[in-house]
KETOR-99402 format. One record per residue (C-alpha): residue number from 1; residue in one letter; x, y negated, z. Coordinates in nm, 3 decimals, m for minus. Example, Ala and Ser with C-alpha at 12.3 -4.5 7.8 and 13.67 -1.06 7.14 Angstrom:
2
{1, 'A', {1.230, 0.450, 0.780}}
{2, 'S', {1.367, 0.106, 0.714}}
//
This chain:
356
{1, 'X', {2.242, 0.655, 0.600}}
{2, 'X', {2.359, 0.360, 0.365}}
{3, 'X', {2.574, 0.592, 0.127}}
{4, 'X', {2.306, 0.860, 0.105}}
{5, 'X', {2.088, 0.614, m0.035}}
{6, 'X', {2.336, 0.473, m0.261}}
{7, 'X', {2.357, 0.854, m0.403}}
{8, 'X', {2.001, 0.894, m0.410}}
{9, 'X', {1.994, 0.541, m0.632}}
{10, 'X', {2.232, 0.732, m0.869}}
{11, 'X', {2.295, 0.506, m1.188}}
{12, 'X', {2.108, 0.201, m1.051}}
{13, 'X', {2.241, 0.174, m0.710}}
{14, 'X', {2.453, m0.159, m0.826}}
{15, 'X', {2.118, m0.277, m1.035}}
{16, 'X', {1.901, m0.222, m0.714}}
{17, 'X', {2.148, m0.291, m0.455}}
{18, 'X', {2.334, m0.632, m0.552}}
{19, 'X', {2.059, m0.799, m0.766}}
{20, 'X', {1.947, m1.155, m0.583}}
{21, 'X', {1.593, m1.325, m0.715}}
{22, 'X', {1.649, m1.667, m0.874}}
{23, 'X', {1.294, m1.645, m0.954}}
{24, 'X', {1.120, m1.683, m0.614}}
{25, 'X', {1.372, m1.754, m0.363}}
{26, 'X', {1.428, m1.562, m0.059}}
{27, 'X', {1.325, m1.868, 0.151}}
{28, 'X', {1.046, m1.934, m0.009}}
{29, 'X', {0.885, m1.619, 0.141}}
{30, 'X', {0.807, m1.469, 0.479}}
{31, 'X', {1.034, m1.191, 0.510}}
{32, 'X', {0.909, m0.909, 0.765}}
{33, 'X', {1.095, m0.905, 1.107}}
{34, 'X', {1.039, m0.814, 1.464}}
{35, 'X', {0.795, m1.090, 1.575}}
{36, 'X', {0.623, m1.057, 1.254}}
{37, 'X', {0.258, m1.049, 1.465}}
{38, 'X', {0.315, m1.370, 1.663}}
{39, 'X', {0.503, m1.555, 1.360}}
{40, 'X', {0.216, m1.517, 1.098}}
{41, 'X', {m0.112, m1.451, 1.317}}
{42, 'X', {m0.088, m1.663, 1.594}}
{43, 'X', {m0.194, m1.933, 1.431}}
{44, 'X', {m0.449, m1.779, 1.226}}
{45, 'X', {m0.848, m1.731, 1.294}}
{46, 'X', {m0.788, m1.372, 1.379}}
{47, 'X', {m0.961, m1.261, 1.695}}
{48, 'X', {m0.689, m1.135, 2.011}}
{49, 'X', {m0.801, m0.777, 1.974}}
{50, 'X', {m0.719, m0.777, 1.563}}
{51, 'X', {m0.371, m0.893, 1.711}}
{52, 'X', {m0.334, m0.654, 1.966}}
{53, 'X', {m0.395, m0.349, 1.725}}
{54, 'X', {m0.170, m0.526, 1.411}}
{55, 'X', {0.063, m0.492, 1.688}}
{56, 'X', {m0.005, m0.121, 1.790}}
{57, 'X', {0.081, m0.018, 1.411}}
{58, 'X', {0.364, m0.267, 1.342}}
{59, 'X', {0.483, m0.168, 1.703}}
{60, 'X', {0.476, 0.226, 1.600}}
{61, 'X', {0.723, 0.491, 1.473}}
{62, 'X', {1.048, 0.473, 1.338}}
{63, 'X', {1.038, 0.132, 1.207}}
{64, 'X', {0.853, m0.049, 1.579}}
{65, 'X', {0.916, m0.368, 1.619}}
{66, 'X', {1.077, m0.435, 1.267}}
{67, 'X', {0.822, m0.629, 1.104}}
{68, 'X', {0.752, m0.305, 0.837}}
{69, 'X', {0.550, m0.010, 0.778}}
{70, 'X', {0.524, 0.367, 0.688}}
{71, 'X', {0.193, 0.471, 0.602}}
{72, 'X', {0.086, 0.862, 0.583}}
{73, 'X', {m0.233, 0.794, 0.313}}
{74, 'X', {m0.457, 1.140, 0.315}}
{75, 'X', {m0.757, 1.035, 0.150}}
{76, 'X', {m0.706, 1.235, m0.194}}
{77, 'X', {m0.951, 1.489, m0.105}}
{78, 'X', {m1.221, 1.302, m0.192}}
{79, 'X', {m1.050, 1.073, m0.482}}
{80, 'X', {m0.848, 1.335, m0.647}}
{81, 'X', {m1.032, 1.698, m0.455}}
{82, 'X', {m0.944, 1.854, m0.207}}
{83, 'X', {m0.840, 2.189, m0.410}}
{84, 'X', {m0.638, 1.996, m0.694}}
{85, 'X', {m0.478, 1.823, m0.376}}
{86, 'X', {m0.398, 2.053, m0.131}}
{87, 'X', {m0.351, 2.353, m0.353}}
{88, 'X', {0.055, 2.307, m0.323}}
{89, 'X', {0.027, 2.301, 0.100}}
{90, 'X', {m0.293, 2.483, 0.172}}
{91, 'X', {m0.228, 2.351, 0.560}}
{92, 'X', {m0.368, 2.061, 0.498}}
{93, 'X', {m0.693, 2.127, 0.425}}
{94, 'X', {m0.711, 2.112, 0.840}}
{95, 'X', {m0.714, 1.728, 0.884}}
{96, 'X', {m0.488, 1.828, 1.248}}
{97, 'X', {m0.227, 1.897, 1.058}}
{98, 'X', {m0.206, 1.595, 0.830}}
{99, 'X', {m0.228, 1.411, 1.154}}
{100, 'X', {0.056, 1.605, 1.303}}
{101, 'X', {0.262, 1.544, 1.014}}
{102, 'X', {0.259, 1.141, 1.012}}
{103, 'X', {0.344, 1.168, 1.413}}
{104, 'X', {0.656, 1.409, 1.350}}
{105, 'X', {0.690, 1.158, 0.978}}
{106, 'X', {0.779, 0.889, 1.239}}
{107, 'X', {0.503, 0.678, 1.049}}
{108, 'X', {0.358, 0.360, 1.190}}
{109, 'X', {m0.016, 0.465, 1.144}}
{110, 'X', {m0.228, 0.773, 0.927}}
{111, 'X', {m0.494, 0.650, 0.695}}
{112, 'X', {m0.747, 0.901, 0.607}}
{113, 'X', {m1.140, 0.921, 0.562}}
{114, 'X', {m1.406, 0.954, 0.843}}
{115, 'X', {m1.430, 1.316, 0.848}}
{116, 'X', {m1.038, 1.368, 0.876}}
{117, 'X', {m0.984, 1.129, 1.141}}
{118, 'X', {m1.310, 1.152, 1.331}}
{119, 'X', {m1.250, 1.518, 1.351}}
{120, 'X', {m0.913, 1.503, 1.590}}
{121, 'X', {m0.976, 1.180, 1.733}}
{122, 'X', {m1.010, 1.248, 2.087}}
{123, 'X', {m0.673, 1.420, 2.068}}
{124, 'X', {m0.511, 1.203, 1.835}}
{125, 'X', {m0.592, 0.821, 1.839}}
{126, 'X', {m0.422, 0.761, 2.144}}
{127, 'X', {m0.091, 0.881, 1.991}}
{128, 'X', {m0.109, 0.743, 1.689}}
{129, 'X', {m0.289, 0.431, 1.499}}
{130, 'X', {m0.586, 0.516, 1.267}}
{131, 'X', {m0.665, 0.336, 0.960}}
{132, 'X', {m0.982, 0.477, 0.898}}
{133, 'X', {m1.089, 0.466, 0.471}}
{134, 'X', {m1.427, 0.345, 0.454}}
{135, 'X', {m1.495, 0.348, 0.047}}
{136, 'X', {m1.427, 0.666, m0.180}}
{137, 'X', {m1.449, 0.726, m0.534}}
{138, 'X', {m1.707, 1.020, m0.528}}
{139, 'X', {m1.537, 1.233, m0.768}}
{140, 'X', {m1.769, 1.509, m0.836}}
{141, 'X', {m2.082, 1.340, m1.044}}
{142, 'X', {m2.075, 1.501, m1.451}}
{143, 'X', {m1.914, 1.310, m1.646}}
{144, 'X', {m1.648, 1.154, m1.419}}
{145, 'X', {m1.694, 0.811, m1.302}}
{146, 'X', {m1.502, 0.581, m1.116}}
{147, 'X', {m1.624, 0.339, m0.830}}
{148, 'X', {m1.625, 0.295, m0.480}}
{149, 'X', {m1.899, 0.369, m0.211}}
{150, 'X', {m1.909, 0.315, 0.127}}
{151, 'X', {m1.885, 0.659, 0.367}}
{152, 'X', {m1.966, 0.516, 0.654}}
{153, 'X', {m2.023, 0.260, 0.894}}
{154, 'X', {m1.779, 0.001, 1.092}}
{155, 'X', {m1.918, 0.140, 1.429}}
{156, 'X', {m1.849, 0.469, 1.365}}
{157, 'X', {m1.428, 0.345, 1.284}}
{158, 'X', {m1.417, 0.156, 1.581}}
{159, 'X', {m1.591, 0.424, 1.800}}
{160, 'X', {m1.345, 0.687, 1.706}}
{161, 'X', {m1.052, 0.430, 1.828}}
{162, 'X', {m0.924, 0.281, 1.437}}
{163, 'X', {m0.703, 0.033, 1.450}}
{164, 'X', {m0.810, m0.063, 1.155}}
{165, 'X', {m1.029, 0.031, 0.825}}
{166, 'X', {m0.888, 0.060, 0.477}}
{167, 'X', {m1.100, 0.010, 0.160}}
{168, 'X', {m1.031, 0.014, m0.168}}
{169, 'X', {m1.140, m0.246, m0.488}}
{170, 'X', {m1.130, m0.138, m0.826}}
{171, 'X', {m1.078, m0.507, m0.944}}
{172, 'X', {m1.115, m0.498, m1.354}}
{173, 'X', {m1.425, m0.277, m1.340}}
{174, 'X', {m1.776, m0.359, m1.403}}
{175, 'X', {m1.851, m0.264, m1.058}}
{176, 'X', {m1.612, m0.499, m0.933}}
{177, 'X', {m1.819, m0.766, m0.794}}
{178, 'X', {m2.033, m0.574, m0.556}}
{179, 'X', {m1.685, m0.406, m0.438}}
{180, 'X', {m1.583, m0.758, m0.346}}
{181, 'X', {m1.908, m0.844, m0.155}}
{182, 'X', {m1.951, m0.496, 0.040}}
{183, 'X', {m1.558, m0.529, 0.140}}
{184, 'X', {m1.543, m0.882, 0.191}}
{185, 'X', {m1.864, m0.786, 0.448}}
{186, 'X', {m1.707, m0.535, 0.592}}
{187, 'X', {m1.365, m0.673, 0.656}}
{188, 'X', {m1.517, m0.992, 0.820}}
{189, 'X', {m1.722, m0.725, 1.087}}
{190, 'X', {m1.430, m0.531, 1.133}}
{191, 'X', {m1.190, m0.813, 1.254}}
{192, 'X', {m1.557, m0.902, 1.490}}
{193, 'X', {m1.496, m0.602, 1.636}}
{194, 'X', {m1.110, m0.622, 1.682}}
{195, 'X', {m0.971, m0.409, 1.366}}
{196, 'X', {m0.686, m0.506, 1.132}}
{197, 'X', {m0.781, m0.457, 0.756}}
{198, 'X', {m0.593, m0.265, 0.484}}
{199, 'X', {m0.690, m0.307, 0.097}}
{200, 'X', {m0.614, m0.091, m0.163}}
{201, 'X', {m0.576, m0.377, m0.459}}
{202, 'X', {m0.644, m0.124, m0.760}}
{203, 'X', {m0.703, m0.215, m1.100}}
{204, 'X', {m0.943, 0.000, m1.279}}
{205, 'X', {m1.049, m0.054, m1.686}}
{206, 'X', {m0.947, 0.071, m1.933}}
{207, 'X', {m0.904, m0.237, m2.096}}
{208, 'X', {m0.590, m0.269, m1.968}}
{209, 'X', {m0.385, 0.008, m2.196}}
{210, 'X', {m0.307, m0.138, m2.484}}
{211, 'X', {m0.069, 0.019, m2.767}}
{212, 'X', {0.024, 0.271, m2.531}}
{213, 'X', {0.106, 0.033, m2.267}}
{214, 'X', {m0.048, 0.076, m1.932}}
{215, 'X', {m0.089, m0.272, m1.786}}
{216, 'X', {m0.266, m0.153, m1.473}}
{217, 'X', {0.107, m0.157, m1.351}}
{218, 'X', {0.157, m0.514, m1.456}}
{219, 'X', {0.303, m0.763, m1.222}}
{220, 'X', {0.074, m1.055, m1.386}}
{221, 'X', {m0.230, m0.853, m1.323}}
{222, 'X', {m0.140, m0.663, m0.989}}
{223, 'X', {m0.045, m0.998, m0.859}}
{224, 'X', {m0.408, m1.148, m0.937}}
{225, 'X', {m0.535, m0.816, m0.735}}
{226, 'X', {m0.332, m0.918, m0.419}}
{227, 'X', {m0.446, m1.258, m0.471}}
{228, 'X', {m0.790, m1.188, m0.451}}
{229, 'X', {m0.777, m0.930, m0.180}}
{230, 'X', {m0.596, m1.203, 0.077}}
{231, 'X', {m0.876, m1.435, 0.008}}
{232, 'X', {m1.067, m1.166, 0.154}}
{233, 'X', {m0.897, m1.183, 0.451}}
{234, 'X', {m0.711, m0.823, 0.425}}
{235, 'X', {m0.394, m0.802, 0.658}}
{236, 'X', {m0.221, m0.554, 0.481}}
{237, 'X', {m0.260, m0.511, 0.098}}
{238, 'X', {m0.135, m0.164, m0.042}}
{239, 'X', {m0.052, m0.214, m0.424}}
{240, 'X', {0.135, 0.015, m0.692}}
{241, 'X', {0.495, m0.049, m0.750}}
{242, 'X', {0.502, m0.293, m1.099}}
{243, 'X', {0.666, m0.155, m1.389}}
{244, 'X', {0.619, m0.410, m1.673}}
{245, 'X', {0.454, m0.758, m1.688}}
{246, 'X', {0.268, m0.981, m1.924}}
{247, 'X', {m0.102, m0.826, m1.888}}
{248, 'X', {m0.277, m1.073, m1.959}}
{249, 'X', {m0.104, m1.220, m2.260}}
{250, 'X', {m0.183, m0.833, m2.367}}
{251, 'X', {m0.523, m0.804, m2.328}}
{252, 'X', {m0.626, m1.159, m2.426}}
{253, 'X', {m0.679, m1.171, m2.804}}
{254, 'X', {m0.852, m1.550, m2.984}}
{255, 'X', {m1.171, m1.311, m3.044}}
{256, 'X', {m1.188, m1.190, m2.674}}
{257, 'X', {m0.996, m1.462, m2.469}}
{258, 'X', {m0.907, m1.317, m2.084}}
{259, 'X', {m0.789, m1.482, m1.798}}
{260, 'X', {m0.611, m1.779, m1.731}}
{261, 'X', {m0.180, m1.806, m1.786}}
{262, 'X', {0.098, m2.093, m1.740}}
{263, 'X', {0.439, m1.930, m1.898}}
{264, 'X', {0.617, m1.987, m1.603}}
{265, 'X', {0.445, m1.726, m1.435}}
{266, 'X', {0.672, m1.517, m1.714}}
{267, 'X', {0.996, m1.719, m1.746}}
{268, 'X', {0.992, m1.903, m1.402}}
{269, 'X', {0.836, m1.678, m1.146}}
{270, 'X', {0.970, m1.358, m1.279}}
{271, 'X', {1.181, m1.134, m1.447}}
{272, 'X', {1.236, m0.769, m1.586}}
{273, 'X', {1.401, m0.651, m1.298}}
{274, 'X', {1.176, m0.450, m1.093}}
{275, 'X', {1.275, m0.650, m0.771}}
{276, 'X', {1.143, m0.985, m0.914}}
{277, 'X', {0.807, m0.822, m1.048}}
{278, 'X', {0.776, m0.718, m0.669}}
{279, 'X', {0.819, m1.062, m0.536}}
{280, 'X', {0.593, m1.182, m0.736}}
{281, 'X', {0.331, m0.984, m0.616}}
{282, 'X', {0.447, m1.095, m0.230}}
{283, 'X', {0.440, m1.448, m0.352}}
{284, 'X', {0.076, m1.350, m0.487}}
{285, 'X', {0.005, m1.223, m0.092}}
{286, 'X', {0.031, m1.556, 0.047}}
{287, 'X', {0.411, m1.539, m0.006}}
{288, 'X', {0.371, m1.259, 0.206}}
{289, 'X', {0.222, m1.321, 0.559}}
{290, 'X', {m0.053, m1.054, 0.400}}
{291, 'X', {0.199, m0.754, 0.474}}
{292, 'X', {0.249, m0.584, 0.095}}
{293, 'X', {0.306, m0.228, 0.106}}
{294, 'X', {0.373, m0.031, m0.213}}
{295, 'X', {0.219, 0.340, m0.330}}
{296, 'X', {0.441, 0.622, m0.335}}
{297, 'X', {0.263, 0.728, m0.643}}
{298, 'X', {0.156, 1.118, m0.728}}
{299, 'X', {0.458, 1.433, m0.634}}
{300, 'X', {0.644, 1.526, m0.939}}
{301, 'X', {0.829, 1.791, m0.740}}
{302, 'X', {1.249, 1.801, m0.708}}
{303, 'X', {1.264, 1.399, m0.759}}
{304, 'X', {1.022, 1.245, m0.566}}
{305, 'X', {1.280, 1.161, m0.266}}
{306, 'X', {1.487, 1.009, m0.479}}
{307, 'X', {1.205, 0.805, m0.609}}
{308, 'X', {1.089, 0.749, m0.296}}
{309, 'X', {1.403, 0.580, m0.157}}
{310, 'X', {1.376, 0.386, m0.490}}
{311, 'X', {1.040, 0.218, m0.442}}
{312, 'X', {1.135, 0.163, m0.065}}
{313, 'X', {1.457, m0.026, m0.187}}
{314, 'X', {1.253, m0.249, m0.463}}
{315, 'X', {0.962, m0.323, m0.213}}
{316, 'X', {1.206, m0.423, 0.073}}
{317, 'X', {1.443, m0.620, m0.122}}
{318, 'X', {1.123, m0.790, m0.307}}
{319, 'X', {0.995, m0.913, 0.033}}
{320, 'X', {0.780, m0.617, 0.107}}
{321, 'X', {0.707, m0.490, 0.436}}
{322, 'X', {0.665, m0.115, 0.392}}
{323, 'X', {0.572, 0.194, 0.156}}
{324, 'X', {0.238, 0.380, 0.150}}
{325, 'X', {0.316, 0.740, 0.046}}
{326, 'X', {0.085, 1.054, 0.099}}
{327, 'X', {0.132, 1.338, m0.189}}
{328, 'X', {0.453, 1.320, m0.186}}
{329, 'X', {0.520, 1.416, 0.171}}
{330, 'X', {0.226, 1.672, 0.245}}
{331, 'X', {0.219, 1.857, m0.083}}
{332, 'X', {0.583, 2.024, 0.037}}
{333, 'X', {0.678, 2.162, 0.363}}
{334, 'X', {0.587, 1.988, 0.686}}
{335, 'X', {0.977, 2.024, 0.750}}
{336, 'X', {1.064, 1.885, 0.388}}
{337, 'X', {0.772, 1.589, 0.403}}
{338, 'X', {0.871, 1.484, 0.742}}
{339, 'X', {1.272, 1.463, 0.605}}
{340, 'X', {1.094, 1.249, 0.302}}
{341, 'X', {0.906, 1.028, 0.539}}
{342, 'X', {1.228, 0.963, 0.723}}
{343, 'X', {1.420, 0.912, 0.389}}
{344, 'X', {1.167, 0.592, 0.341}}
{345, 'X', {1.216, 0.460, 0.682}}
{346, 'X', {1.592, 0.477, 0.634}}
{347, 'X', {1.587, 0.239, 0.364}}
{348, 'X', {1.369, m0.006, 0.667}}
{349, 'X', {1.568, 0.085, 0.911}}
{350, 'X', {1.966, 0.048, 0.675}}
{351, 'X', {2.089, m0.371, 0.792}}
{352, 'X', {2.265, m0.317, 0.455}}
{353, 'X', {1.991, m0.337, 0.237}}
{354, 'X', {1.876, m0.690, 0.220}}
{355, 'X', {1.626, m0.864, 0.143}}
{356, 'X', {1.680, m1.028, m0.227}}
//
């Protein structure tokens, strides 16, 4: 398992593999493990029945009872449509089978929209934990536009058996505030009625290019996202892997001042090296006791398991506690996503990768 992940790491396996954070140290943070539930929730204002299902989907799959997660996300038929989606793997346009493929995946839970799940729930949500998607970007209105609406109701999640309900922020956008509110409302009725909460911390303007520089992958500005979706009292916060930092020293100009900095955030509390922009996006999730699980990003075809196994190694040895990955598992094979899926819980599941 170890050494096929060392060749999948190719030319950065040493990079990846031996690097140890002197930014944020390693016991600084809570690093995932099997009694992850009672270690950070017990003491927390969580109701018994939020427990008892953060413990159905940590307790799950492949990777039960380790403290981290792997995530089957099918939601991109509504945020990306369903023909430009499922075009590749036709199958999935029946929500069974995207279902089918996170049980044989070995995931800990499927996340999906109302109609998918709701669908095959009285087969399915016994076997497996739903994370039902309450928010959508409607992606059909001339010209494009991008914000989230609510698609349903809590009732409806927690008749169909979720687990929990996942929503996404677009946090940067104008419509940004009333995002916060509606989720913020929602997530406080969904732990009333006994379901864990997942947030998609997205940043959305497009503001935040600059010289050809795409700072919505910043680790100064996804950070900030996490921030502000833990003090919304999300569990689990799903963010994109970082791949540069400084965001807001980019954006901010004398004319158009943005945002708030100290330079340590730069030269104390990270570094270039992907596994220290992670951290500081766990250290940003309450120095992780909100669970920080990274995107698998978009397929690109004959390299996504080797970039899969990548993000899995930077989010574990950051201090993560899992990968999120949908398109690149059910746009191929069932037989060749499932393999993928397992690929990412092998990096979980491998005592030789540590955490940083």
């Amino acid at each position: 398992m170890y050494q096929k992940i060392v060749t999948l790491l190719g030319a950065e396996a040493q990079s990846l593999l031996e690097h140890e954070c002197k930014t944020i140290r390693k016991d600084l943070i809570h690093v995932p493990g099997p009694d992850w539930v009672d270690r950070i929730w017990e003491h927390s204002d969580r109701p018994i029945r939020v427990m008892r299902n953060l413990q159905a989907m940590y307790g799950h799959g492949r990777l039960a009872d380790t403290g981290y997660m792997s995530i089957l996300p099918v939601d991109q038929g509504i945020e990306h449509s369903a023909g430009a989606s499922f075009a590749k793997n036709p199958l999935y346009f029946d929500p069974e089978n995207i279902v089918k493929l996170a049980i044989e995946g070995g995931c800990n839970a499927v996340a999906s929209t109302f109609g998918v799940l709701g669908s095959i729930a009285r087969k399915y949500a016994h076997h497996i934990p739903f994370i039902v998607k309450i928010n959508h970007n409607e992606f059909l209105t001339y010209p494009n536009k991008y914000d989230q609406i609510m698609f349903g109701t809590l009732k409806e999640a927690y008749e169909m058996g979720a687990s929990a309900v996942g929503a996404t922020i677009y946090f940067g956008s104008p419509e940004s505030s009333r995002q916060i509110i509606e989720v913020a409302q929602a997530f406080a009725m969904a732990h009333e009625l006994g379901m864990a909460t997942v947030l998609w911390c997205y940043l959305r303007n497009p503001g935040f290019k600059v010289n050809n520089v795409d700072y919505h992958v910043s680790a100064d500005l996804t950070g900030q996202a996490n921030h502000l979706g833990v003090t919304i009292e999300a569990d689990i916060v799903k963010q994109k892997l970082p791949e540069n930092n400084g965001g807001y020293k980019a954006i901010s100009s004398k004319e158009n001042p943005y945002g708030k900095i100290d330079e340590r955030m730069y030269t104390e509390l990270a570094s270039d090296h992907p596994i220290d922009l992670v951290r500081y996006q766990v250290a940003n999730s309450y120095m992780g006791r909100a669970s920080l699980i990274n995107s698998g990003g978009a397929s690109s075809g004959e390299g996504d398991l080797a970039q899969a196994v990548r993000t899995a190694v930077i989010n574990k040895r950051g201090g993560g506690a899992g990968l999120i990955s949908g398109r690149k598992a059910f746009q191929r094979p069932m037989k060749e996503g499932v393999e993928l899926l397992n690929a990412i819980q092998d990096v979980y599941l491998s005592k030789e990768i540590t955490v940083a």
